[in-house]
C-alpha positions as CSV (number, residue, x, y, z in Angstrom):
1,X,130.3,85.3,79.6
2,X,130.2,82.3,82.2
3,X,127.5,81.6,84.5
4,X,128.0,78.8,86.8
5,X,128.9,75.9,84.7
6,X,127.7,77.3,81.2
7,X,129.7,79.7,79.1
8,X,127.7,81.4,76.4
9,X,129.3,81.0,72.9
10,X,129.8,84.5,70.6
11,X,128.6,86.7,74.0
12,X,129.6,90.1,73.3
13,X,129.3,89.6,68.9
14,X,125.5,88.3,69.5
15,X,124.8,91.1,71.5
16,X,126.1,93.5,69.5
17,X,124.6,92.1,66.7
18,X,121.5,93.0,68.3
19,X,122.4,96.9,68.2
20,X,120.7,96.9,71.6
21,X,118.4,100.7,72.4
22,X,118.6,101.7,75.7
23,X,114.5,101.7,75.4
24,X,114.3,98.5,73.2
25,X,112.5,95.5,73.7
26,X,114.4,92.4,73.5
27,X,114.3,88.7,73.5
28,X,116.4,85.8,74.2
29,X,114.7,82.3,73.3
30,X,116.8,80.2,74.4
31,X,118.1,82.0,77.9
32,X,119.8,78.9,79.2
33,X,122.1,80.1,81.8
34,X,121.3,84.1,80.8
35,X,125.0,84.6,79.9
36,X,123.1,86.6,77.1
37,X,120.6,87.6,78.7
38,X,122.7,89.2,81.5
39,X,124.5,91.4,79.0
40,X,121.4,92.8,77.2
41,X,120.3,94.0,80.4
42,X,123.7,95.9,81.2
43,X,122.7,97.8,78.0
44,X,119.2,98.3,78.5
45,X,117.9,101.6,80.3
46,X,115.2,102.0,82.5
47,X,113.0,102.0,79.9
48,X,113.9,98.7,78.5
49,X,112.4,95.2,78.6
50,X,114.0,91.4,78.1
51,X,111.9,88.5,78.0
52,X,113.5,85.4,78.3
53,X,112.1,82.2,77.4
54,X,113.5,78.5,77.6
55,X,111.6,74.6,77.3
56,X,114.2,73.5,80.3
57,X,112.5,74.1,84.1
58,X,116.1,74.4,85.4
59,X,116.9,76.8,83.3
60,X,113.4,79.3,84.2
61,X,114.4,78.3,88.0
62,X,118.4,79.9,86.9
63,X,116.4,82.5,85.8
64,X,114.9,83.6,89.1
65,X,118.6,84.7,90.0
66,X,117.7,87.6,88.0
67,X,115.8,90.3,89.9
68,X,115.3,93.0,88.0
69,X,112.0,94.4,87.2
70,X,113.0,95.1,83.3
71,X,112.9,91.3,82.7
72,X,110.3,88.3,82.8
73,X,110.9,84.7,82.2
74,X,108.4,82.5,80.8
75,X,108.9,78.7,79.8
76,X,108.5,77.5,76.2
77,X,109.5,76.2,72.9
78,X,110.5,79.2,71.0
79,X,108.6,78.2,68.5
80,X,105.7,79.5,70.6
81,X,107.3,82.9,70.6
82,X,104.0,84.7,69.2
83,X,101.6,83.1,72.4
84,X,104.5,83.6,74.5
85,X,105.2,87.1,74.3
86,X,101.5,88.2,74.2
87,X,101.6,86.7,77.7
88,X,104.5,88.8,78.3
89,X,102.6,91.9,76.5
90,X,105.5,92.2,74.4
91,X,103.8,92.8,70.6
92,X,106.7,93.9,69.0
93,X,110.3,93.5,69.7
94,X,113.6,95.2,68.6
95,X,115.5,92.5,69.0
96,X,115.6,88.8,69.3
97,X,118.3,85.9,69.8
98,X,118.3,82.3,69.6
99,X,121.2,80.5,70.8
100,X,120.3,76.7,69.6
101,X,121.2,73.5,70.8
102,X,122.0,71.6,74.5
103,X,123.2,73.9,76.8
104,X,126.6,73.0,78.8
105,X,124.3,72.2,82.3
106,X,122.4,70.0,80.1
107,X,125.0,67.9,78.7
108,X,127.5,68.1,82.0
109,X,124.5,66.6,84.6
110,X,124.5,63.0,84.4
111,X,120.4,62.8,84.9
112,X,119.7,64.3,82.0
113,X,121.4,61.6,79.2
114,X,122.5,63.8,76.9
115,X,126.0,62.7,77.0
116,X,127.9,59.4,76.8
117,X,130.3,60.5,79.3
118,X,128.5,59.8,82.5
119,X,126.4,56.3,83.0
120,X,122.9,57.6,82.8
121,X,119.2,56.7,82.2
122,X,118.7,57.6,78.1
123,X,116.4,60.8,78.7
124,X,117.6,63.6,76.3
125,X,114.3,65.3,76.6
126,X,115.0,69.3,77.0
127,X,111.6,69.6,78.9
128,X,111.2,66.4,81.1
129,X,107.8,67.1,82.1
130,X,106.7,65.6,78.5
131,X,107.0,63.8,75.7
132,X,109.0,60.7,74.8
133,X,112.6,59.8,76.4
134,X,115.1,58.7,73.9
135,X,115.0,55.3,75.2
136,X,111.3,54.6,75.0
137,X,112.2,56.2,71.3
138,X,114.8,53.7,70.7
139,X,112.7,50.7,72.5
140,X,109.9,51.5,69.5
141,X,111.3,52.6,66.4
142,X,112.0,50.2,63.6
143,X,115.4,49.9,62.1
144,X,114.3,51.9,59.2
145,X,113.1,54.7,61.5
146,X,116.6,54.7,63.0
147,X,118.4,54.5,60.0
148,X,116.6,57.5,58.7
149,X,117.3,59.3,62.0
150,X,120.8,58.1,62.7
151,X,121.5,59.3,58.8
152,X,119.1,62.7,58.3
153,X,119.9,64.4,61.9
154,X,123.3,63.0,62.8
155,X,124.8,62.9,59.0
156,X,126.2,59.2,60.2
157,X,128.0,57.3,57.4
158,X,127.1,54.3,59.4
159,X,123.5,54.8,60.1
160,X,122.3,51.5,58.6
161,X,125.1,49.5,60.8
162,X,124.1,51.0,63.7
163,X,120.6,50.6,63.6
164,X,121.3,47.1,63.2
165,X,123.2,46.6,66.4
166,X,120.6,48.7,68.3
167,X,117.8,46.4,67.0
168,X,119.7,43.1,67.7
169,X,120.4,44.4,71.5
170,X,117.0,45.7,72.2
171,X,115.8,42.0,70.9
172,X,117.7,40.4,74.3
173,X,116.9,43.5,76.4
174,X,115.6,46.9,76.7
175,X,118.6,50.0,75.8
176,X,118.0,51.9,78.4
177,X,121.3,54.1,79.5
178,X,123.3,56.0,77.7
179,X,126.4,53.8,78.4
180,X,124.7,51.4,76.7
181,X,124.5,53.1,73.4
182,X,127.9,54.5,73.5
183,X,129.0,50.7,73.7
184,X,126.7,49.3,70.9
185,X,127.6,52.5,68.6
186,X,131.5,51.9,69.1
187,X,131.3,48.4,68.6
188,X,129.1,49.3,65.1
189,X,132.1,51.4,63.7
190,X,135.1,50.3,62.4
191,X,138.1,51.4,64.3
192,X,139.6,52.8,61.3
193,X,136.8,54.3,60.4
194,X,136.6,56.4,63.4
195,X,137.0,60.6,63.4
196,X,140.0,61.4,65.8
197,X,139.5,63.4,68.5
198,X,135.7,62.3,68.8
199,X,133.8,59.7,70.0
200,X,132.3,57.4,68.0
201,X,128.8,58.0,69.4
202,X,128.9,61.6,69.2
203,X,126.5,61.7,66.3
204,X,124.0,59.4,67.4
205,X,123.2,61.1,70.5
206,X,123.5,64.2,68.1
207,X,121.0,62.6,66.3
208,X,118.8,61.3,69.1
209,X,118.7,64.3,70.7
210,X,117.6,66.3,67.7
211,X,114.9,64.3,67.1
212,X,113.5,63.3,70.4
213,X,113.1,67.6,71.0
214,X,112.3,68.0,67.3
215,X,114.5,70.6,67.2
216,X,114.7,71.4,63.7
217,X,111.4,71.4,63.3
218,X,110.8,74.2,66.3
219,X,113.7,75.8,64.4
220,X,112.2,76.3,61.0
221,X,108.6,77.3,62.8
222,X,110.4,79.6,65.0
223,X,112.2,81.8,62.3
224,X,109.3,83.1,60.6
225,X,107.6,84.1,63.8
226,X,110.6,86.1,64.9
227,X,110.4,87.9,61.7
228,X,106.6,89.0,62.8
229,X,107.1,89.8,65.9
230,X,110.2,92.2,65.0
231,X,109.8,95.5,64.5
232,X,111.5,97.2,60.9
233,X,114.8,97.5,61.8
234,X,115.1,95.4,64.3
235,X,118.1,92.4,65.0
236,X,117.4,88.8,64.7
237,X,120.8,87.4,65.9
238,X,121.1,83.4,65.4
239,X,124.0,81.0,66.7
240,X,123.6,77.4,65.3
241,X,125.9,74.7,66.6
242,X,126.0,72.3,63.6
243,X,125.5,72.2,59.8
244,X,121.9,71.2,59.8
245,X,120.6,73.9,62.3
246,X,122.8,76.5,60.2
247,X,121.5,75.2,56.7
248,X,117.9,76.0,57.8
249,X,118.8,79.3,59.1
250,X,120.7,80.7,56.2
251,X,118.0,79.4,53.6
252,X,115.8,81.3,55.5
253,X,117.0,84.5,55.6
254,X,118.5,84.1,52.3
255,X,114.8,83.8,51.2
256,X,113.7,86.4,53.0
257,X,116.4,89.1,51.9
258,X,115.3,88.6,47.9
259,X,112.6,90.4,46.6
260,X,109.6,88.3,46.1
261,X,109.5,87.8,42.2
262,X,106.1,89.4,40.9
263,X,103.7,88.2,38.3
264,X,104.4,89.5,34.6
265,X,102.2,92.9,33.3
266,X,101.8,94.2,36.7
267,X,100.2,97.6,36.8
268,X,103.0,98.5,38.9
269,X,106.8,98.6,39.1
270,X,108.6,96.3,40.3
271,X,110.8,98.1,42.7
272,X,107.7,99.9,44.4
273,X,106.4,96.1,45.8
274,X,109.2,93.5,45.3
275,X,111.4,94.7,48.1
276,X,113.4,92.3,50.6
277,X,112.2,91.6,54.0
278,X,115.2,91.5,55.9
279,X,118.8,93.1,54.8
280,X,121.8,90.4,56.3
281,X,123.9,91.9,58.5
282,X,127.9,91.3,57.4
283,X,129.1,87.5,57.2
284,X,128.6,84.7,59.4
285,X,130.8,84.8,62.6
286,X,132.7,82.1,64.0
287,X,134.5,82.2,67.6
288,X,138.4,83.0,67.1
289,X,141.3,80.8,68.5
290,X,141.1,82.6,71.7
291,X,137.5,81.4,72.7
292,X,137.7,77.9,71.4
293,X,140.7,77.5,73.4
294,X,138.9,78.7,76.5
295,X,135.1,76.8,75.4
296,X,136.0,73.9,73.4
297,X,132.3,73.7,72.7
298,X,132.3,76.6,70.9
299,X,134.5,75.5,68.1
300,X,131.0,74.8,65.3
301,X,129.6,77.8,66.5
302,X,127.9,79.9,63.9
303,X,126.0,83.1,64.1
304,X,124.4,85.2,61.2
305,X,122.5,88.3,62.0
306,X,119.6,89.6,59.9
307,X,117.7,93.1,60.0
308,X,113.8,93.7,59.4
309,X,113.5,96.0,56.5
């Protein structure tokens, strides 16, 4: 479904994967643009509640193009979920969706310096009213720091090359756009070396990015509290947009859908205590041909689904 600029990725799967009750109560974490958000609430009765939450105060304004008294916006880190829907009065939920990653308004506005494409102050921050800009990052890490950054959150093979270019710049000035970067990264990686189709910096803003917002960190706090706040049998419905962010979500609910392993000589059986919390819900999904072909960026999409025993 396309709002504006932003297409969301897996629309009508994700939602279904939610198995959305006309009375449920829903919500979506990362609202973005509300492409999801917009078709829960086609599904929902008048009984039914979405609360939508998003770190990105462009995205809660977006958000205001929504009136209908079934659904509240409030802005967060999902990882906040459990303060977030109290204030919301939501205690339980039947459903909730996380759609991870920069969202296509993010990367396609210039002032935001997600992308290498446009000439743009280094920013990268998903909430701009706080924390540390990827160039202030860059102007005070040491190269190991970006080696370990570079390599752990962008899987570059030529972490430790690039931090050395970015060390030897910053020693004659500040790195302080993202055409900047682009430049020092390309000029770090062999030309042969190179992955067609993609530029050269693509993983260190990847990188950057991931750990300027700390992103799988808010990932692996939010999962659990999804699980609490869900209701048995309710849908938690995940899309992940590269191999790190879908490693820490299928370890999880892998780990919650075996039975916790019991101590020896219990009193008890097994069977009655050591039961799963969550059942998965068929494979993962990917987008077919048809979708990629119309969103490029949906091509690493991946969404599992899990259910609250």
């Amino acid at each position: 479904m396309s709002n504006g600029s932003h297409t969301a990725v897996l629309s009508e799967q994700a939602v279904n994967g939610l198995n959305v009750r006309g009375d449920g109560v829903y919500v979506d974490c990362t609202f973005g643009r509300g492409g999801h958000s917009r078709l829960i609430l086609a599904r929902l009765g008048a009984a039914g509640r979405l609360l939508g939450i998003d770190r990105d105060a462009e995205a809660v304004a977006a958000a205001g193009a929504i009136g209908d008294g079934r659904f509240r916006m409030l802005q967060g880190r999902f990882s906040e979920l459990r303060e977030l829907a109290a204030r919301a009065g939501v205690s339980a939920a039947d459903g909730i969706l996380l759609d991870l990653g920069v969202s296509s308004p993010q990367l396609d506005d210039p002032a935001r310096g997600f992308s290498w494409r446009f000439d743009a102050p280094l920013d990268m921050r998903m909430d701009t009213a706080g924390g540390i800009t990827a160039a202030d990052w860059l102007a005070q890490a040491s190269p190991q720091e970006l080696r370990e950054v570079l390599k752990n959150y962008g899987e570059e093979r030529f972490a430790k090359q690039i931090a050395a270019a970015i060390a030897a710049a910053r020693a004659r000035g500040p790195v302080r756009t993202t055409r900047q970067l682009a430049a020092l990264v390309a000029a770090a990686i062999p030309a042969r070396a190179r992955e067609p189709h993609q530029d050269p910096a693509t993983r260190t803003f990847q990188a950057l990015r991931i750990h300027v917002n700390q992103e799988l960190a808010e990932l692996s706090l939010a999962l659990p509290r999804c699980m609490e706040l869900l209701r048995p049998s309710g849908r938690l419905v995940v899309i992940s947009f590269h191999s790190l962010e879908d490693r820490i979500v299928k370890r999880f609910l892998r780990g919650e859908a075996r039975p916790d392993r019991l101590p020896e000589r219990l009193p008890v059986r097994a069977s009655e205590t050591a039961r799963p919390r969550v059942a998965l819900v068929g494979r993962a999904v990917r987008p077919d041909a048809a979708e990629v072909a119309a969103n490029p960026r949906a091509r690493s999409a991946v969404m599992r689904i899990a259910e609250k025993a």
